[in-house]
Biopython code that builds the backbone (N, CA, C, O; Angstrom):
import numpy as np
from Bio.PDB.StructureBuilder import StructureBuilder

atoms = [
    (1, "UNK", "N", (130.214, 87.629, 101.538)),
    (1, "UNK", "CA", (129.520, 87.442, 102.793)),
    (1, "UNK", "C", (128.033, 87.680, 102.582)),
    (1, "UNK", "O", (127.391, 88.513, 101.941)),
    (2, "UNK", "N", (127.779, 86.844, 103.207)),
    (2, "UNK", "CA", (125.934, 87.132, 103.158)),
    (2, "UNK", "C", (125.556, 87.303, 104.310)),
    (2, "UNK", "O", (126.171, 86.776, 105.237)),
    (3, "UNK", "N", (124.219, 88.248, 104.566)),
    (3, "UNK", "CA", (123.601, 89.016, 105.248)),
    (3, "UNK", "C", (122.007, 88.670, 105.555)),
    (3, "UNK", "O", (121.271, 88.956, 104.610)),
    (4, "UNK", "N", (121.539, 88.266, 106.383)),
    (4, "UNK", "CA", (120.337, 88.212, 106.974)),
    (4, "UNK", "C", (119.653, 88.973, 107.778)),
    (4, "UNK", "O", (119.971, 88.801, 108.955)),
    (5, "UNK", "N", (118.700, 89.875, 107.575)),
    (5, "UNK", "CA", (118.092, 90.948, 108.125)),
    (5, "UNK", "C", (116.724, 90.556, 109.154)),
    (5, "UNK", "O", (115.879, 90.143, 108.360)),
    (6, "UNK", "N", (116.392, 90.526, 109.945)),
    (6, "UNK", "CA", (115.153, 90.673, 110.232)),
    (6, "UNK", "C", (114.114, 92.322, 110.190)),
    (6, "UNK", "O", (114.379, 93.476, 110.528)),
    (7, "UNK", "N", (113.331, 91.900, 109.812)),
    (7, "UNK", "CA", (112.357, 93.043, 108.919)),
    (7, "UNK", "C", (110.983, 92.517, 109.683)),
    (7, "UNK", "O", (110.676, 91.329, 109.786)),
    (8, "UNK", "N", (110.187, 93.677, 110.220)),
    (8, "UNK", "CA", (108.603, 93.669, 110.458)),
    (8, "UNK", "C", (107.804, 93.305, 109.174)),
    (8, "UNK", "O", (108.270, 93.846, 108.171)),
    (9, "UNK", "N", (106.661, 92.481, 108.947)),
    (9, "UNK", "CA", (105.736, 92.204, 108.796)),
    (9, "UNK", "C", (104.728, 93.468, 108.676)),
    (9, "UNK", "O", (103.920, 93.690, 109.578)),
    (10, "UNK", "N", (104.815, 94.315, 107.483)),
    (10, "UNK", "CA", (103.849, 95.440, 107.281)),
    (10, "UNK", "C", (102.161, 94.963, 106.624)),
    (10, "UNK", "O", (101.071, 95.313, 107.076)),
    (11, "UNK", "N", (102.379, 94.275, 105.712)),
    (11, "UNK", "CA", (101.356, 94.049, 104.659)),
    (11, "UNK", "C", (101.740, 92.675, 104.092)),
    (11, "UNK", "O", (102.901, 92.268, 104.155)),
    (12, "UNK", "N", (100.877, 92.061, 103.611)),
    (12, "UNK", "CA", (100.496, 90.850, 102.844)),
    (12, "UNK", "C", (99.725, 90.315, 102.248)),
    (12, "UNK", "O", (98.685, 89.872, 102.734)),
    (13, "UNK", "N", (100.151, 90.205, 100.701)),
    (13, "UNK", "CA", (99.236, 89.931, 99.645)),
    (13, "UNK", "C", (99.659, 88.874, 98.958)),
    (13, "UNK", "O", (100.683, 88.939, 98.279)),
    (14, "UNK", "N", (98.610, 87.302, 99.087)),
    (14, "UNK", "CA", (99.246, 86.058, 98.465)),
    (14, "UNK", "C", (100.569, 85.790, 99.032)),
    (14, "UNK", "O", (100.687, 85.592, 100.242)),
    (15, "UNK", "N", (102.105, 85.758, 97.815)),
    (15, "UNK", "CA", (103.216, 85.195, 98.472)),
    (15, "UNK", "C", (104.023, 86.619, 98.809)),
    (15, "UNK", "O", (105.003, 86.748, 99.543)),
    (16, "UNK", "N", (103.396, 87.532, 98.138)),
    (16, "UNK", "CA", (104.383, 88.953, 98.661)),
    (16, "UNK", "C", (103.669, 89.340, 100.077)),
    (16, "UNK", "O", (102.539, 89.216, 100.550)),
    (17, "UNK", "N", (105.204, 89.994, 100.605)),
    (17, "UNK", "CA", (104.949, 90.699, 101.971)),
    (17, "UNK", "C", (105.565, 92.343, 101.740)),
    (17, "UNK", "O", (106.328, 92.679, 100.834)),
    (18, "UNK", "N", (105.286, 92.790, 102.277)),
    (18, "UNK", "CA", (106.324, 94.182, 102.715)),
    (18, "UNK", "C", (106.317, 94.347, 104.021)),
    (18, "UNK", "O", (105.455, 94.321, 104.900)),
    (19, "UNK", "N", (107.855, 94.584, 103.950)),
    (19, "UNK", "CA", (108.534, 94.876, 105.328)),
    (19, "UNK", "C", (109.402, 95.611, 105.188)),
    (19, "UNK", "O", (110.051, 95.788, 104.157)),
    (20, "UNK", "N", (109.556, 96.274, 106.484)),
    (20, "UNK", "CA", (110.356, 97.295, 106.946)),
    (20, "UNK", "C", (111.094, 97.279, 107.914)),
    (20, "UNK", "O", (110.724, 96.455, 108.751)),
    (21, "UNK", "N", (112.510, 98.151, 108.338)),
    (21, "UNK", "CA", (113.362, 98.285, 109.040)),
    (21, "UNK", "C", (114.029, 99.548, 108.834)),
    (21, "UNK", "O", (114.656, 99.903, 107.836)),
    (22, "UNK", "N", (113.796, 100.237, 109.998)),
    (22, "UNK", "CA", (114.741, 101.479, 110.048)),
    (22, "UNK", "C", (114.099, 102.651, 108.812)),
    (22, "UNK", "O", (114.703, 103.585, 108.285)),
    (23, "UNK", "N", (112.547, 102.160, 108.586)),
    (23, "UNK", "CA", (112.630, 103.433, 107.705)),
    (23, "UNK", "C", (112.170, 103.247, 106.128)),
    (23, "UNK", "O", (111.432, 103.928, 105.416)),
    (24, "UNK", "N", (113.068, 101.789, 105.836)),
    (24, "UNK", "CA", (113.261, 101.382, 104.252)),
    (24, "UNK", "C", (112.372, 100.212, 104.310)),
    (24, "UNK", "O", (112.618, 99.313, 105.114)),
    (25, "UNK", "N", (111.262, 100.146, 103.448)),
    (25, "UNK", "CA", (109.910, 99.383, 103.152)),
    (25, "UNK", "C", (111.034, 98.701, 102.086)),
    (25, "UNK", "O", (111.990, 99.308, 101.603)),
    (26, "UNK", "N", (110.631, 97.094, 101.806)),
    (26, "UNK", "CA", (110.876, 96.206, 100.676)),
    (26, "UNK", "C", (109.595, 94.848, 100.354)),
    (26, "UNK", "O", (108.804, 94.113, 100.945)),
    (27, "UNK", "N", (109.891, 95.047, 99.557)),
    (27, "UNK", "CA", (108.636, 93.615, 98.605)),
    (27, "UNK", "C", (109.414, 92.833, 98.932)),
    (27, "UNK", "O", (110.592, 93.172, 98.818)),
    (28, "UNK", "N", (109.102, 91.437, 99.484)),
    (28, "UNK", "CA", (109.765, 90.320, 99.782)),
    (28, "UNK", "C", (109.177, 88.821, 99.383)),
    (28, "UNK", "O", (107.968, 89.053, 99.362)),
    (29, "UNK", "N", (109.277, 87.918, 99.173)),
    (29, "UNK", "CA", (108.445, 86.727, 98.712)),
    (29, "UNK", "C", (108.379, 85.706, 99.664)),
    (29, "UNK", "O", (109.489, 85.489, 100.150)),
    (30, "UNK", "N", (107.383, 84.915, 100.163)),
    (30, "UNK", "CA", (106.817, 83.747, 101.039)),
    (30, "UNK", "C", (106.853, 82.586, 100.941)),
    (30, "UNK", "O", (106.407, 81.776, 101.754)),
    (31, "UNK", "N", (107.605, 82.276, 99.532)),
    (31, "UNK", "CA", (107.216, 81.102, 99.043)),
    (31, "UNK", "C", (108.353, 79.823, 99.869)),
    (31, "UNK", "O", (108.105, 78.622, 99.976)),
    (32, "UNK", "N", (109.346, 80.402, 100.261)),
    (32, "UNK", "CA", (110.050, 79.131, 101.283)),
    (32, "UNK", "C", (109.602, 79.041, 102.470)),
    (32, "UNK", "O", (110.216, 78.281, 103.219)),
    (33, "UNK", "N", (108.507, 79.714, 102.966)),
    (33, "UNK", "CA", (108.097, 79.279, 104.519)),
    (33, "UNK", "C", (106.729, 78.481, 104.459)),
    (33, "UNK", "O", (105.762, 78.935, 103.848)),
    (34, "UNK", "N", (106.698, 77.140, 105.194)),
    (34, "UNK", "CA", (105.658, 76.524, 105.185)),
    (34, "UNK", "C", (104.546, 77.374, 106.434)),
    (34, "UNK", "O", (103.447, 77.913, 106.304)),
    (35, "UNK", "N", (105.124, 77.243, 107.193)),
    (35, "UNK", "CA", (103.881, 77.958, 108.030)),
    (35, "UNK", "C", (103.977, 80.092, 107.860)),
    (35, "UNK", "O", (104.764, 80.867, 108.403)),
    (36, "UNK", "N", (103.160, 80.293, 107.180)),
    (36, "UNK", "CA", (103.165, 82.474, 106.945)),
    (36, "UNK", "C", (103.328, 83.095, 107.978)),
    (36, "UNK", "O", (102.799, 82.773, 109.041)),
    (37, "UNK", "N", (104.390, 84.473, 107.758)),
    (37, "UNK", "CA", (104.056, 84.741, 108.659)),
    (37, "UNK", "C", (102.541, 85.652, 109.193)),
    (37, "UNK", "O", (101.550, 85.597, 108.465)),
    (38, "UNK", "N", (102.504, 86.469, 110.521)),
    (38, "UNK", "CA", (101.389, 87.758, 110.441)),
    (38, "UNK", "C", (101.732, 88.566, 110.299)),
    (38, "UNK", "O", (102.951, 88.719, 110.223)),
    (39, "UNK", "N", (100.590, 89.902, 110.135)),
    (39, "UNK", "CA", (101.508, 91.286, 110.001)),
    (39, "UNK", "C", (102.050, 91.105, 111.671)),
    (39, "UNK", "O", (101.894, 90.331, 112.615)),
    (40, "UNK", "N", (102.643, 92.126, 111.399)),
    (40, "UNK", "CA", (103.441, 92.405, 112.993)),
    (40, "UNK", "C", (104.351, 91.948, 113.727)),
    (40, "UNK", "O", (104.761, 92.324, 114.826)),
    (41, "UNK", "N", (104.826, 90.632, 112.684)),
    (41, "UNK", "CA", (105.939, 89.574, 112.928)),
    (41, "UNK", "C", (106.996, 89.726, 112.496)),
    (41, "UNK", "O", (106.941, 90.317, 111.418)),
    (42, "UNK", "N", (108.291, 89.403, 112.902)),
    (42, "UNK", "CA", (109.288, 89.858, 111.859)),
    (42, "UNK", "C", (109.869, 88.420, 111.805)),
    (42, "UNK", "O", (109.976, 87.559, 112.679)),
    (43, "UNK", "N", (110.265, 88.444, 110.277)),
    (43, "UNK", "CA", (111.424, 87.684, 109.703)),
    (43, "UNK", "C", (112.613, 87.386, 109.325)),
    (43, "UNK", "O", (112.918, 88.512, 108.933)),
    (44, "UNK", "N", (113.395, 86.856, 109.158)),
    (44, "UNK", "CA", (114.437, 86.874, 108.969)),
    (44, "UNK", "C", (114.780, 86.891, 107.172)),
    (44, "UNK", "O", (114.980, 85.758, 106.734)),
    (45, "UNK", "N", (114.857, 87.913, 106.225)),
    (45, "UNK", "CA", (115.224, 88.294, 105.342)),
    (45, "UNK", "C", (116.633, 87.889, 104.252)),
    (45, "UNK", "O", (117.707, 88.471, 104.096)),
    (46, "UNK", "N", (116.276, 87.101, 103.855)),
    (46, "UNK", "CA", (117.440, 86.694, 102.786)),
    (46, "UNK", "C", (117.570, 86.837, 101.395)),
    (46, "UNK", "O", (116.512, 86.491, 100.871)),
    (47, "UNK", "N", (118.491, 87.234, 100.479)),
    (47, "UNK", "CA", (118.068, 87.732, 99.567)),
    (47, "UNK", "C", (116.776, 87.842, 98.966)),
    (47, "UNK", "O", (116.515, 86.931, 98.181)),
    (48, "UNK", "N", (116.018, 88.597, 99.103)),
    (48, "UNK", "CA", (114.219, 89.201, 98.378)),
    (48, "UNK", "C", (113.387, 87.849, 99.064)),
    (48, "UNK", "O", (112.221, 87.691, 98.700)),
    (49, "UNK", "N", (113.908, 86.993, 99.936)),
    (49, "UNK", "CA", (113.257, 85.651, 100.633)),
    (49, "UNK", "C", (112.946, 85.904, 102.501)),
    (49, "UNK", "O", (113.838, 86.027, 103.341)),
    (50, "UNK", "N", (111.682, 85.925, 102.727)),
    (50, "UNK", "CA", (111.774, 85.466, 104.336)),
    (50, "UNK", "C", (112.147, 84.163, 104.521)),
    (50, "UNK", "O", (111.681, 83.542, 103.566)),
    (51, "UNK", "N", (112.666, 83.517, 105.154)),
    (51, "UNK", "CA", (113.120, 82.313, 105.469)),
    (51, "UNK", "C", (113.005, 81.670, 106.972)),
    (51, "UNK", "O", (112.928, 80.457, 107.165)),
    (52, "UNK", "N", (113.006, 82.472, 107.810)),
    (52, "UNK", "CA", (112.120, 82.238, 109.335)),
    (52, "UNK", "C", (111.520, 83.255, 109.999)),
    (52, "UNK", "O", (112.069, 84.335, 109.783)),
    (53, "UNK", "N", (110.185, 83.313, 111.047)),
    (53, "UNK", "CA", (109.630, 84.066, 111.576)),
    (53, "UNK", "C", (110.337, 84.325, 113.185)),
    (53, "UNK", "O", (110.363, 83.512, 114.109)),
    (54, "UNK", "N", (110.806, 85.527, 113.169)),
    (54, "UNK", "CA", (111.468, 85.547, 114.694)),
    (54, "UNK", "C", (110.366, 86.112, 115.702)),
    (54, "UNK", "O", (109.319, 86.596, 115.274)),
    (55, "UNK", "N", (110.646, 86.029, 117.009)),
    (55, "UNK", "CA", (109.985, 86.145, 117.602)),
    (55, "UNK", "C", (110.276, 87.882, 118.247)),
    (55, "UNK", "O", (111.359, 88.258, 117.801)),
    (56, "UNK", "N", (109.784, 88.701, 118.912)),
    (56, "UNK", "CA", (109.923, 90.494, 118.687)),
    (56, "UNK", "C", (111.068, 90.254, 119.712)),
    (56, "UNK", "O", (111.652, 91.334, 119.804)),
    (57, "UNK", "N", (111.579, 89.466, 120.413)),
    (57, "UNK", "CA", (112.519, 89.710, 121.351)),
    (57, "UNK", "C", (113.652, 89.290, 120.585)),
    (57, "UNK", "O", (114.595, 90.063, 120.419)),
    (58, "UNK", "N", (113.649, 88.403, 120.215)),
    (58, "UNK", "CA", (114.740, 87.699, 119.042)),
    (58, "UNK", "C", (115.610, 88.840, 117.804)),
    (58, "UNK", "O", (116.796, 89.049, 117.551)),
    (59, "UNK", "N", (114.430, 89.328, 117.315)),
    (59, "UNK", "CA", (114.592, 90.041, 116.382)),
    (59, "UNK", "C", (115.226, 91.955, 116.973)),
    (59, "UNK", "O", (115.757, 92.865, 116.336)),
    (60, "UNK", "N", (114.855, 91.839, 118.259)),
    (60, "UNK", "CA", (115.116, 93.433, 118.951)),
    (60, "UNK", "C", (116.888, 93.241, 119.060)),
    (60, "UNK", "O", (117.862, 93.993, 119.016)),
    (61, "UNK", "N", (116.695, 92.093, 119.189)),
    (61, "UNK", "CA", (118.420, 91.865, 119.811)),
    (61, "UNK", "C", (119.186, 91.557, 118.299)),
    (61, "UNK", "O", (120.232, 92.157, 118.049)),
    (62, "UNK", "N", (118.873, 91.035, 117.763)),
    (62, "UNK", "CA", (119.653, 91.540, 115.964)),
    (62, "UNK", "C", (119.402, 92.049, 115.881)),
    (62, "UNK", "O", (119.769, 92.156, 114.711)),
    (63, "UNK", "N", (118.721, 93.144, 116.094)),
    (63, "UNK", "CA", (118.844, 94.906, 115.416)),
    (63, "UNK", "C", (119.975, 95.001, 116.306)),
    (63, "UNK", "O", (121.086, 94.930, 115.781)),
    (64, "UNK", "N", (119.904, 95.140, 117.483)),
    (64, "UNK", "CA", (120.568, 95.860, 118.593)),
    (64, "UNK", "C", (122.171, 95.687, 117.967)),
    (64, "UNK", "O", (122.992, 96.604, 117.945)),
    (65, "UNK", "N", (122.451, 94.042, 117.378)),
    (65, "UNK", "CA", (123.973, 93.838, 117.799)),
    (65, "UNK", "C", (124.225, 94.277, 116.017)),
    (65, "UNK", "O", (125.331, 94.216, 115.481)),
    (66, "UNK", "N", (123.164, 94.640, 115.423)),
    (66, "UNK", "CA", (123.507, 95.260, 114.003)),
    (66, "UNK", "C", (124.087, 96.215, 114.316)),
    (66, "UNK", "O", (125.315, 96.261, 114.248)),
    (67, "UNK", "N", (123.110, 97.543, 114.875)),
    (67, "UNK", "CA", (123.417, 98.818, 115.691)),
    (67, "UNK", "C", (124.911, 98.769, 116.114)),
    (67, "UNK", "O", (125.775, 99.324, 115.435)),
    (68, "UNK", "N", (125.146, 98.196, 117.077)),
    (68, "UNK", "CA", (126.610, 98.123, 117.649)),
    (68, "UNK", "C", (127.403, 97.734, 116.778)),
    (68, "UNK", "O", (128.289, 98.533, 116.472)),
    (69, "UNK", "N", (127.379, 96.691, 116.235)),
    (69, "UNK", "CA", (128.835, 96.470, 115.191)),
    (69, "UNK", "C", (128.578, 97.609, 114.344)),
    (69, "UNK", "O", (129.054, 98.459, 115.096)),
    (70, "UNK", "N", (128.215, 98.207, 113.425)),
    (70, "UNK", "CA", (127.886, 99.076, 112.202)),
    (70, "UNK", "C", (127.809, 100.198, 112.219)),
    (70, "UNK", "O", (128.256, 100.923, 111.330)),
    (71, "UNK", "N", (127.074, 100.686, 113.501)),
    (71, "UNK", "CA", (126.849, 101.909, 114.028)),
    (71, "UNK", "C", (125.956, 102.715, 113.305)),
    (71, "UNK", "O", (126.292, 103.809, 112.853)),
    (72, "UNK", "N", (124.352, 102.022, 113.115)),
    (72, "UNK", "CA", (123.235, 102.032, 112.015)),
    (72, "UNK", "C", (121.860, 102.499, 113.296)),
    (72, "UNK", "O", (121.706, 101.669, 114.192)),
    (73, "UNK", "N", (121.251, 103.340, 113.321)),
    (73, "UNK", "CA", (120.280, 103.620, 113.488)),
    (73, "UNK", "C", (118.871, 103.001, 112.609)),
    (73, "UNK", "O", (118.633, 103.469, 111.496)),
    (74, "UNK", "N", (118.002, 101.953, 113.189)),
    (74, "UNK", "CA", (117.629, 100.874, 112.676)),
    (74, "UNK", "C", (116.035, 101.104, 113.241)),
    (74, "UNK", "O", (115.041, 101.341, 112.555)),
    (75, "UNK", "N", (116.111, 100.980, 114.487)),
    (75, "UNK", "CA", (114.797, 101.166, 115.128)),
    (75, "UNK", "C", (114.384, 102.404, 116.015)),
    (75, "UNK", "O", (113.257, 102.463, 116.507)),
]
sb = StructureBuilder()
sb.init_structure("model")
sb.init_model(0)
sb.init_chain("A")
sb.init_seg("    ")
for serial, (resi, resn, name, xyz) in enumerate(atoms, 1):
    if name == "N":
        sb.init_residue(resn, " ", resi, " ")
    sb.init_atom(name, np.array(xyz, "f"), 0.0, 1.0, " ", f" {name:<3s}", serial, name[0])
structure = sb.get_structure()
C-alpha cells in the first residue's frame, strides 16, 4: 500500500524543499511539479516527491481523517 502525506512548505532551495508534519522535518524534491510550490503551502508527499500543492483547508482535513483512522497526533 502506498501512502501520500501532505506536509507544510518550511524552506526552499532550487529543487529541494523541507517540510514538516507533526513535528518530523524531511528533504523532499520538486522536480515533478510544473508550477513550485511557496513556503507555507502544503503538498501532497510521495515517496521523497511533492506531487501536488493542496490548498490549507484540503490538507487540514487529511490530517484530520489521518488522526481518526490511526489515532496519530499530527498537528
Amino acid at each position: 500500500m502506498c501512502l501520500a502525506v501532505p506536509m507544510e512548505v518550511k524552506h526552499i532551495e532550487g529543487e529541494v524543499a523541507d517540510v514538516e508534519i507533526g513535528g518530523v522535518r524531511k528533504q523532499i524534491r520538486l522536480d515533478l511539479m510544473g508550477d513550485k510550490p511557496q513556503v507555507g503551502e502544503f503538498v501532497i508527499i510521495h515517496a521523497g516527491f511533492a506531487i501536488r500543492v493542496l490548498n490549507r483547508e484540503e490538507a487540514m482535513e487529511t490530517i484530520k481523517i489521518f488522526q481518526e483512522g490511526w489515532n496519530l497526533e499530527l498537528v
